[in-house]
N, C-alpha and C positions, 0 to 999 in steps of 0.2 A: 274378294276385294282387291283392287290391283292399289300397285306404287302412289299413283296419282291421289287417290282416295284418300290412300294412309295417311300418308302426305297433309291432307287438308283436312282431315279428323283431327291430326294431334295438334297443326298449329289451334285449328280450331279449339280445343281444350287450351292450349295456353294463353288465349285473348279471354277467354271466359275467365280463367284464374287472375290476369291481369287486371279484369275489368270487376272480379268479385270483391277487391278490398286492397286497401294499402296495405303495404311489404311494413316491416320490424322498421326500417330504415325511415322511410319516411315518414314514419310515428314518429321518430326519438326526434328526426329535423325540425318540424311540426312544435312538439312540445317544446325545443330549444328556442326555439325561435318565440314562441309564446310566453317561454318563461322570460326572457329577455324585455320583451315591450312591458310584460308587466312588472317586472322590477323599475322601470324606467317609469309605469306610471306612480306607484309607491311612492319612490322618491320625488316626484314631481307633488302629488296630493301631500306628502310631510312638508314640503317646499311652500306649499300653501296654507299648511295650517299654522304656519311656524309666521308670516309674513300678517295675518290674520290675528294671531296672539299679541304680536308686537305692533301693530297698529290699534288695536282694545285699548292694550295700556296707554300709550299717546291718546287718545281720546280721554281716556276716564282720568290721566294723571293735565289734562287741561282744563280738564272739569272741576278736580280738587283745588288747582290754582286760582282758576279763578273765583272759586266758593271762597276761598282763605282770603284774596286779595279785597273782596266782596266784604269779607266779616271786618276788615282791616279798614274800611272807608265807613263802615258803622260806625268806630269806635267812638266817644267821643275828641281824644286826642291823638296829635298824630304818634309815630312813632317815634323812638328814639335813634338815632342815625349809628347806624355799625348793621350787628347781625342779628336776624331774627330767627330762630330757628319752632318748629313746631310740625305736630303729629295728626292725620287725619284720617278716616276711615272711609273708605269707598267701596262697594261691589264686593263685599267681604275681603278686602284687602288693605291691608295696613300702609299708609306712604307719611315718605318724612317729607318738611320743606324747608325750606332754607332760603332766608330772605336779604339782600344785602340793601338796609335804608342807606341812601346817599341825599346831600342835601343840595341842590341846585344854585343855581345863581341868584333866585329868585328865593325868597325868606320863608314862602307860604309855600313852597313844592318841592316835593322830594320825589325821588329815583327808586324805584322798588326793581332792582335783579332777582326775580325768585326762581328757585331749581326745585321741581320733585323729582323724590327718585321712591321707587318702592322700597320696603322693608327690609324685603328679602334680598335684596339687590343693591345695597348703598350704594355701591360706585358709580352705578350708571345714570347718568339724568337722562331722565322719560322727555321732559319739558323745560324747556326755559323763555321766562316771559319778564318782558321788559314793560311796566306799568310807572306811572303816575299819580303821584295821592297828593290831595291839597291838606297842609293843615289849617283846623279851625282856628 
């Protein structure tokens, strides 16, 4: 076998080892890089679930509002002007409200401010809705 030969057998064997599988290196780069985008998706989908949760509540705590405000125009009289406060049960969840009667210019209409806020959570108002109620 001369020079020439040797020569193009051994590169030969080091394309074949080249072309047989990724090096230790370029696994570790690989998985780094991978772990990476998916940390990054994680927090993105928590990002979503969390934007998803807090929108529920606003739905379901305008729901309870207006069921309250609904039971409040049944009654047969109106309410008494200052604050109303009162407890509701929604979606297995507990929410408080809190209503401020103001009385208008007008003798028959008063000013309903009402706040819910969940249970769990007093300080934070979910909702706030500015209604109208005629008295009879």
């Amino acid at each position: 076998m001369t020079r020439r030969q040797q020569r193009y057998n051994s590169s030969d064997a080091a394309d074949k080892r080249r072309i047989a599988g990724f090096t230790l290196l370029e696994v570790m780069i690989a998985l780094a890089i991978l772990s990476v985008a998916s940390a990054g998706l994680v927090s993105a989908t928590g990002g979503y679930l969390r934007q998803t949760q807090k929108i529920e509540d606003k739905v379901l705590a305008a729901w309870v509002a207006d069921n309250w405000l609904n039971e409040l125009r049944l009654t047969e009289r109106a309410p008494d002007v200052g604050m109303l406060k009162a407890e509701a049960s929604m979606a297995d969840r507990q929410w408080d409200l809190q209503a401020d009667v103001i009385q208008t210019n007008s003798p028959l209409l008063y000013r309903l401010e009402i706040e819910v806020r969940r249970q769990e959570d007093p300080e934070a108002v979910l909702i706030h809705l500015t209604a109208f109620l005629r008295a009879e």
